[in-house]
C-alpha positions as CSV (number, residue, x, y, z in Angstrom):
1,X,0.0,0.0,0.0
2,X,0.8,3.9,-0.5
3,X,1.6,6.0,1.8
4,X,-0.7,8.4,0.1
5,X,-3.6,6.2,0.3
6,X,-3.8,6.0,4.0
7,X,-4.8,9.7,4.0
8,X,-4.7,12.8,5.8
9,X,-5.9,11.6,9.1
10,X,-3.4,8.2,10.0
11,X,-3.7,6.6,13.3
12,X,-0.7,4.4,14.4
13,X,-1.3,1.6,16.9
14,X,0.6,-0.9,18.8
15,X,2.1,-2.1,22.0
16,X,4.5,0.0,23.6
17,X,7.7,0.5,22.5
18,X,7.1,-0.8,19.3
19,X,8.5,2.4,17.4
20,X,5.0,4.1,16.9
21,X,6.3,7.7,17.6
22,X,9.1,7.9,15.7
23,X,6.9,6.5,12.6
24,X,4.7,9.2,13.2
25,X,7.5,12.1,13.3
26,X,8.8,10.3,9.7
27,X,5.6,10.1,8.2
28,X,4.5,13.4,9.7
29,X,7.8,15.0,7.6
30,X,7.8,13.2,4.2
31,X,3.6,14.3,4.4
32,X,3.6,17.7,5.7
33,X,1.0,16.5,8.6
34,X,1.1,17.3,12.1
35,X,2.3,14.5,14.3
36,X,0.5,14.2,17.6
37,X,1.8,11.7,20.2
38,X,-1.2,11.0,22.5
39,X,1.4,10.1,25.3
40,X,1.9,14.2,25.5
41,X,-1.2,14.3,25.8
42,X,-1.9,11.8,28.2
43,X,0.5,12.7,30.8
44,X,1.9,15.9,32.5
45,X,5.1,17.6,30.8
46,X,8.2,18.1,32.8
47,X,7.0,15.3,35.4
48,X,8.0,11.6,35.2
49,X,4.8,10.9,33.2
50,X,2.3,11.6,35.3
51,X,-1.0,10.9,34.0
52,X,-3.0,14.2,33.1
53,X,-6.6,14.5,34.7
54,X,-9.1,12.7,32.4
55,X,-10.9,15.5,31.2
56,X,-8.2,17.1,30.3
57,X,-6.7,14.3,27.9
58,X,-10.1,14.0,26.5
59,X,-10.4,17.3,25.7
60,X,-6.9,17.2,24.3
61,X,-7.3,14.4,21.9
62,X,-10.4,15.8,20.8
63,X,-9.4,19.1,19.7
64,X,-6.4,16.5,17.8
65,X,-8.8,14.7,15.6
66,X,-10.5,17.6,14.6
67,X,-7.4,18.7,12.8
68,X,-7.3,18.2,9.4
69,X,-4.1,16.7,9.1
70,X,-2.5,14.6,11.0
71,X,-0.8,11.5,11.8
72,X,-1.2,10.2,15.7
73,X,0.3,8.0,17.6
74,X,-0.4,5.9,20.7
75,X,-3.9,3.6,21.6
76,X,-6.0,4.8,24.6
77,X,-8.6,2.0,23.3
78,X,-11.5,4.0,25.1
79,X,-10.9,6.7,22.6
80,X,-10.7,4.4,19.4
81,X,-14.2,5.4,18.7
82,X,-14.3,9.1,18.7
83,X,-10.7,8.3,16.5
84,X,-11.9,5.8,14.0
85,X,-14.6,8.0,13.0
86,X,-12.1,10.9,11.9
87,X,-9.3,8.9,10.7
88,X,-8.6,8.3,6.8
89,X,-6.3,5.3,7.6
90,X,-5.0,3.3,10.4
91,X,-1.3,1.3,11.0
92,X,-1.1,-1.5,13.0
93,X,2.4,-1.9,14.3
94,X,2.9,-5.8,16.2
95,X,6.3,-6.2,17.6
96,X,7.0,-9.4,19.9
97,X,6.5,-8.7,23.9
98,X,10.5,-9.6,24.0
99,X,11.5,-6.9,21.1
100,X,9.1,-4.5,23.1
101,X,11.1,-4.9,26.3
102,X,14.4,-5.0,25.0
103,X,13.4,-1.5,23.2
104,X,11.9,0.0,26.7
105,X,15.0,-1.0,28.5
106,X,17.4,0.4,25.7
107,X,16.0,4.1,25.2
108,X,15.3,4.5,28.9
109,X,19.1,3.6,29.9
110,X,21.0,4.3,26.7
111,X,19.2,6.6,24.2
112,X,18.2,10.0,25.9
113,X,16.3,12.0,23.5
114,X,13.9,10.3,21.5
115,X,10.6,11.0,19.4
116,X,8.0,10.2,21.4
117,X,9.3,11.4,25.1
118,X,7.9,13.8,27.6
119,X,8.7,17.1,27.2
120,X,11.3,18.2,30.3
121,X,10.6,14.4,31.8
122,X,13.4,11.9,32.2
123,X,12.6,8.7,31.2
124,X,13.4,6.2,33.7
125,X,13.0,1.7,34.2
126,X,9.6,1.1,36.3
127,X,8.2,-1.6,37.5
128,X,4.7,-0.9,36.8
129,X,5.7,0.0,32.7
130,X,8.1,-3.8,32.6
131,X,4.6,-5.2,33.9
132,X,2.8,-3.6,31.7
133,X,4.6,-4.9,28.9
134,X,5.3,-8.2,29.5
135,X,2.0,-8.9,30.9
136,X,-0.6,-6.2,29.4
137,X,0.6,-5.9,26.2
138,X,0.1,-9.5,24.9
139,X,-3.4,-9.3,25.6
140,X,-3.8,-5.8,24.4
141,X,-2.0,-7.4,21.2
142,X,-4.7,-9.7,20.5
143,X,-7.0,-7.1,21.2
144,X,-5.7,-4.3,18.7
145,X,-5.2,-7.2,15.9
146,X,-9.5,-7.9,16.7
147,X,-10.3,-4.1,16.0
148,X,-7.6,-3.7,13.4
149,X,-9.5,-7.1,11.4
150,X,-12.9,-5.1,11.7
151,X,-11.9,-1.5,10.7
152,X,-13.1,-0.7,7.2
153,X,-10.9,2.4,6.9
154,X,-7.5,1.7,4.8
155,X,-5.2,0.0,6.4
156,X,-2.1,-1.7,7.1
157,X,-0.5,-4.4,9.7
158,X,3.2,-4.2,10.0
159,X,3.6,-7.5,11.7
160,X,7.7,-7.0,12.8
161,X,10.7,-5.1,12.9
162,X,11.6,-6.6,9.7
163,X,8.1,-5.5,8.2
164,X,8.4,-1.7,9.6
165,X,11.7,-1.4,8.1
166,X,10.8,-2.3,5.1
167,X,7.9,0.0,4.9
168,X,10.1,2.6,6.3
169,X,12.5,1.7,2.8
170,X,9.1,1.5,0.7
171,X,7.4,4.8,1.9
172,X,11.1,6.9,1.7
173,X,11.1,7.6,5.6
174,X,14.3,8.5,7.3
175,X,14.3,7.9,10.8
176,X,16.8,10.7,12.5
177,X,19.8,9.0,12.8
178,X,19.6,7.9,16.5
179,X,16.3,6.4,15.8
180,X,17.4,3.2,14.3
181,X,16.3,-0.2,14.7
């Protein structure tokens, strides 16, 4: 599939870690959209990600998706609905639990900066996010592929590292440099 065919309006989805920001940020440059990362909207800048009222993330994400352009990362299933009925097109990003916590571990120890981090936070290794990972995340995966199978909006499942990259090589996206796989 074309990049171009997924529209103005792409939702990316996944488990965590699984490189969903920093495909935003490169499809949000070779596009021209703007690339919203519901984790700043989510949680508190210049904190260690602490979680923003609910109303106010609500609010947030609403005033997002009624945008014309964008591309937006992250799932926050309870606001799939209000999302799905805006989007033009929808990625599906399914990493392995392992690959996802070999990634978490790697940025938060080695990488600093990254697309996708808090503004003025520091990202450190919790307990609560390797938990959530290795034992939300592979039921949240079967969930996401469920919605993703139903969706009738255009679409595509990028199943692996392997199957990223190469869309990352088929779409022309450039990662910044410290962004690789």
């Amino acid at each position: 599939m074309r990049l171009e065919e997924l529209g103005e309006r792409i939702c990316i989805l996944g488990p965590s870690n699984s490189g969903k920001s920093t495909l935003a940020a490169a499809i949000a440059r070779k596009r021209g959209l703007r690339a919203v990362h519901l984790d700043h909207l989510h949680h508190l800048p210049h904190t260690d990600w602490k979680v923003r009222p609910s109303h106010e993330f609500v609010a947030l994400h609403d005033e997002a998706i009624a945008n014309d352009r964008w591309v937006m990362d992250g799932n926050y299933s309870k606001l799939f609905p209000k999302r799905f009925e805006r989007a033009t097109g929808v990625i599906l990003m399914d990493i392995s639990t392992g690959a996802s916590l070999f990634r978490y571990v790697r940025r938060t120890l080695f990488d600093g900066r990254r697309f996708g981090a808090l503004d003025g936070g520091q990202d450190s290794v919790k307990l609560a996010m390797l938990h959530h990972i290795g034992v939300v995340t592979p039921e949240n995966r079967k969930r996401y592929a469920e919605i993703y199978r139903h969706l009738l909006l255009p679409k595509i499942y990028l199943r692996s590292i392997r199957t990223i990259n190469e869309c990352y090589r088929m779409w022309e996206l450039n990662r910044a440099p410290e962004m690789e796989y």
